[in-house]
N, C-alpha and C positions, 0 to 999 in steps of 0.2 A: 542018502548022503549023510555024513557024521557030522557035527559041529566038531572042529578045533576043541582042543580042551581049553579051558579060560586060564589065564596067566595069573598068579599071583597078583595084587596090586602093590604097587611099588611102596618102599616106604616112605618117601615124599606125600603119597597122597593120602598116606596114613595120618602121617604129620599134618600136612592139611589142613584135613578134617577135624584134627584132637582141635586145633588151634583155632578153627573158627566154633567148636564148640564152646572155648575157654571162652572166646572175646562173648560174645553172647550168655555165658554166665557173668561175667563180669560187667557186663551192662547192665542185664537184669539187676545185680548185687549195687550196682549204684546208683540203677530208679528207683528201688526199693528205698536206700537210704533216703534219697533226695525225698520221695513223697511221704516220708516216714517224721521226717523234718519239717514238711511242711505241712502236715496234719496236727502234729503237736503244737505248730507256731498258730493254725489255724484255730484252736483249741483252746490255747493259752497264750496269747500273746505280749503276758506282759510275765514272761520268767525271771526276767530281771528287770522290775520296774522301772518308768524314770523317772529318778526322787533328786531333790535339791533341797539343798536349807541354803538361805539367803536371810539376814537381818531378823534369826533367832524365828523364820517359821519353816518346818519342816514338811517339803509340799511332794506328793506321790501323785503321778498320772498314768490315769488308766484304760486303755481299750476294750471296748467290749469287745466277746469272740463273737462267732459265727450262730450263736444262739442266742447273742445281746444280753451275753451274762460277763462281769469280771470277776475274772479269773485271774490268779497272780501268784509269782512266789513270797514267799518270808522265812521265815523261823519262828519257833517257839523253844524257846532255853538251849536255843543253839543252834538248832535241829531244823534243818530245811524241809518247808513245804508246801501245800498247794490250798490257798486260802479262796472262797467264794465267798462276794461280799454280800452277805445277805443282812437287806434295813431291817428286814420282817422278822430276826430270831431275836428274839431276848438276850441272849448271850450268847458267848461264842460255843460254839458245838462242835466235840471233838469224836470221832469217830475211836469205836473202842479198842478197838484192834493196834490204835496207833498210838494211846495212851502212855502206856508203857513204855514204849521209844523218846517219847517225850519228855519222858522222865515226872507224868501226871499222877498223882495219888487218887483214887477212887474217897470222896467224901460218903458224906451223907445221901442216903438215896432222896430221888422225888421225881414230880409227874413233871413231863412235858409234854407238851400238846405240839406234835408237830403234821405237816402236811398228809401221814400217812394215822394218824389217830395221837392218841395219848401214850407217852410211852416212858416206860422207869429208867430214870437217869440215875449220874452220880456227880455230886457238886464235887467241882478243884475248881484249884487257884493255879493260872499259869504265873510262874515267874516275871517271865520276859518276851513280850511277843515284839515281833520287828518286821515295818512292813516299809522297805525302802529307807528313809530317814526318819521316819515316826518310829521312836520304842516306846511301849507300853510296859507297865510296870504291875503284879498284883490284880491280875486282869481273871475276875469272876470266870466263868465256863463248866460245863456239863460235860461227862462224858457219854455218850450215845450211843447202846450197844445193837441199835438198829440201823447205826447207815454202814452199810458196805464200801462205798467209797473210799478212797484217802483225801479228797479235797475235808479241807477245812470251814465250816460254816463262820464268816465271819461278822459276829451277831451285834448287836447295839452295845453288850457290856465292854467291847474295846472300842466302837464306833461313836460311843456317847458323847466324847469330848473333841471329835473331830468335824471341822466343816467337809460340805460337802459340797462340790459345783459340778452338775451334770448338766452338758452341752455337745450334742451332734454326736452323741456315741460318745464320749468321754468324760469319763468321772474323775474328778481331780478334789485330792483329800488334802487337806491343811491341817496341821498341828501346831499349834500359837504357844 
């Protein structure tokens, strides 16, 4: 006995099909964004800090991330970017690659000692660094041609003259 020839499939169930493949990329394409969002916020929670001035003191609060580091945006002479507040660096530490966007001049050389050994820097002078409602003016800094990153080390030569109150996961900086 022969089987029937099989019939075409209609183009409805052609359509169909396109159309629950579509919805199904386009879920995926909007879990993707959503977790993609909420990996950065987990990461960096404070891209846009939340800063006030009240009665001439300028106050920035901050969350730690997921690794009990803060993490934050600002500027430096414009120019948006991703500063780590570190108490432990000397100055602030600017990764070298991102110098020049910066619009940083490469100084004098010299040693710094950082967590992975002693490594040849170049002394600059940022301009203008801005972190929330704090600006900083003439602010000392190295540039670092060993971190790969783009966060910014943000070291005691801009942290010098700011208070600091850390409680329950939140750092909160005053400038007087």
């Amino acid at each position: 006995m022969q089987n029937p020839p099989e019939k075409p499939p209609h183009p409805e169930t052609r359509l169909g099909k396109g159309m629950i493949l579509i919805g199904w990329l386009l879920a995926l394409a909007l879990l993707t964004y959503y977790f993609n969002g909420w990996l950065k916020a987990r990461e960096n929670p404070n891209r846009r800090p939340n800063a006030s001035r009240a009665d001439g003191v300028n106050q920035v609060v901050l969350e730690r991330n997921y690794q009990h580091h803060y993490l934050t945006g600002g500027t430096i002479n414009g120019i948006s970017v991703t500063f780590l507040v570190d108490t432990g660096a000397t100055t602030v530490s600017v990764p070298a690659h991102l110098a020049p966007r910066l619009g940083l001049k490469p100084g004098v050389p010299q040693k710094s000692t950082t967590a992975n050994g002693v490594v040849e820097t170049r002394a600059t002078v940022i301009d203008e660094l801005k972190l929330g409602t704090i600006t900083l003016y003439d602010v000392r800094a190295s540039i670092n041609p060993g971190m790969q990153q783009d966060e910014i080390l943000l070291g005691m030569s801009a942290l010098k003259n700011i208070e600091f109150i850390h409680k329950d996961g939140v750092l909160t900086l005053k400038q007087y």
